[in-house]
C-alpha positions as CSV (number, residue, x, y, z in Angstrom):
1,X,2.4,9.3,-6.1
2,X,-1.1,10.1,-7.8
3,X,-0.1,13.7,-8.5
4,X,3.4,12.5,-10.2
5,X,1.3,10.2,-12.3
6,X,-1.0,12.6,-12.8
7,X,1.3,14.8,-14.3
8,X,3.0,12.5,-16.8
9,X,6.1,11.2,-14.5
10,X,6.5,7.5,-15.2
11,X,9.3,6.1,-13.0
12,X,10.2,2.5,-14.1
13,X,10.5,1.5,-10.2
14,X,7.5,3.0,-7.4
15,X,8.0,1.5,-4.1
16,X,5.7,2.4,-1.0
17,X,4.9,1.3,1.8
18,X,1.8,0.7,2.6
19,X,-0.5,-0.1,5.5
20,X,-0.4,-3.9,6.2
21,X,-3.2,-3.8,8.9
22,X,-5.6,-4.0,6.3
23,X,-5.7,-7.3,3.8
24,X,-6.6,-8.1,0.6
25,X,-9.2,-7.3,-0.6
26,X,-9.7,-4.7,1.9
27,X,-9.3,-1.3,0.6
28,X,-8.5,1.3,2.6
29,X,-7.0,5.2,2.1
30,X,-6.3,7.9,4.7
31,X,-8.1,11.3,3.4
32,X,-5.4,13.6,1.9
33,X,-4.4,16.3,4.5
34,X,-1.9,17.9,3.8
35,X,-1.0,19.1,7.8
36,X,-1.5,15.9,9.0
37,X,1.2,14.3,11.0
38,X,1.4,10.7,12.0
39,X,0.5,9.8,15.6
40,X,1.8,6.6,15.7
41,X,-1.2,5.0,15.2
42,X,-2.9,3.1,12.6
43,X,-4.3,5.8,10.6
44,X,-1.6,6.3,7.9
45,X,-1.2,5.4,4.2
46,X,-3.4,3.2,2.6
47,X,-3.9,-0.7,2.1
48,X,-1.9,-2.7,-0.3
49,X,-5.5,-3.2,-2.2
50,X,-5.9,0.9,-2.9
51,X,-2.0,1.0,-4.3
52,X,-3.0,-1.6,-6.3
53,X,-5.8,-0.6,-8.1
54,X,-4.6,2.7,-8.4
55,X,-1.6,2.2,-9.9
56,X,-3.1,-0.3,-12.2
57,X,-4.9,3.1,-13.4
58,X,-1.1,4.5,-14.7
59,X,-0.4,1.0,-15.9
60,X,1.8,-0.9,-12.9
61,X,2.0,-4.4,-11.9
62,X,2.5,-5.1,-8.3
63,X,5.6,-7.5,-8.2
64,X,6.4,-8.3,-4.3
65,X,6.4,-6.9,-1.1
66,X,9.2,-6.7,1.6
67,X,9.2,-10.1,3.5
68,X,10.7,-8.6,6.6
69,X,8.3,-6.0,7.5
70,X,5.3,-7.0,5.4
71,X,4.9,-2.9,5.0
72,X,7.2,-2.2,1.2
73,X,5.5,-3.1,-1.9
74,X,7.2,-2.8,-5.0
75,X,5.6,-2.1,-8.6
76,X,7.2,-1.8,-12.0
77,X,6.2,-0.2,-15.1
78,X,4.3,-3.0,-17.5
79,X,6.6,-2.6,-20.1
80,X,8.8,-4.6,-17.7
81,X,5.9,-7.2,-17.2
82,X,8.1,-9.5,-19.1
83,X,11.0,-9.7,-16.7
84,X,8.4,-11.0,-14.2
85,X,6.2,-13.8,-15.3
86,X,6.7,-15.8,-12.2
87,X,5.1,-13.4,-9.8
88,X,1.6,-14.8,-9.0
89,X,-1.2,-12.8,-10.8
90,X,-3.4,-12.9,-7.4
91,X,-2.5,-10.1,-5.0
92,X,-2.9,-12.4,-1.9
93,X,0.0,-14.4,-2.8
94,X,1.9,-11.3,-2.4
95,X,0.8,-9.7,0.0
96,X,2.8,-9.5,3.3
97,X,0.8,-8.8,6.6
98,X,2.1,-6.5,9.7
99,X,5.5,-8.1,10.8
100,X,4.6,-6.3,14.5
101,X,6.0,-9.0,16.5
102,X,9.5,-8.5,15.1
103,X,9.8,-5.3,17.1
104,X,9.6,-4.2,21.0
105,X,6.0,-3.0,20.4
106,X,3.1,-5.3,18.7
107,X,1.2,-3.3,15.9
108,X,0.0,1.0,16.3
109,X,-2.9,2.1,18.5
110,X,-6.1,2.3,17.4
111,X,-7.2,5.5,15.8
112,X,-10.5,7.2,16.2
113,X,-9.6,8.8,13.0
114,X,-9.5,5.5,11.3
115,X,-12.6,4.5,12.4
116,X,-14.2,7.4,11.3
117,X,-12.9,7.1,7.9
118,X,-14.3,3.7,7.5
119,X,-17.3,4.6,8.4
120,X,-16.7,7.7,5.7
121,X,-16.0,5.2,3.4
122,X,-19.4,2.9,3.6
């Protein structure tokens, strides 16, 4: 999504999801490879936080976040702002948490890989 911004597209609509193991105001990104391939575990995307201030950058407002999987958030251009003044301003009163127990397996591994970008990112 940064390199569309980046290079002038400006969707009215960007929905991602995003990785709800990590809460406001945690913010947390995967480093950009492009080879890598998901493992199943929990080092994938980024946190709710990082979309949020990054897309702040190319001028989006977070306006809600799938209530069934806590793992969609959806952000509009701001020259749509207007059409939604009742979303709370404070991004833990939309954030949704991992919805694991809704399916047969409860949350993804533990990744050495995110551990090691934590620690990357201190």
């Amino acid at each position: 999504m940064r390199s569309l911004l980046k290079v002038g597209h400006r969707p009215k609509l960007l929905i991602v999801e995003y990785n709800a193991k990590f809460p406001p105001p945690v913010e947390f990104e995967i480093a950009y490879d492009p080879k890598h391939v998901w493992q199943g575990d929990d080092y994938f995307g980024a946190s709710l936080t990082s979309f949020v201030k990054e897309f702040h950058k190319f001028d989006y407002q977070l306006v809600c976040c799938n209530s069934h999987t806590g793992s969609n958030a959806f952000f509009v251009d701001s020259a749509y702002a207007n059409y939604f003044k009742d979303v709370p301003p404070d991004l833990d009163s939309i954030y949704v948490g991992p919805r694991y127990a809704l399916y047969t397996k409860f949350g993804h591994p533990a990744s050495i890989d995110t551990i090691e970008r934590i620690f990357d990112l201190l």
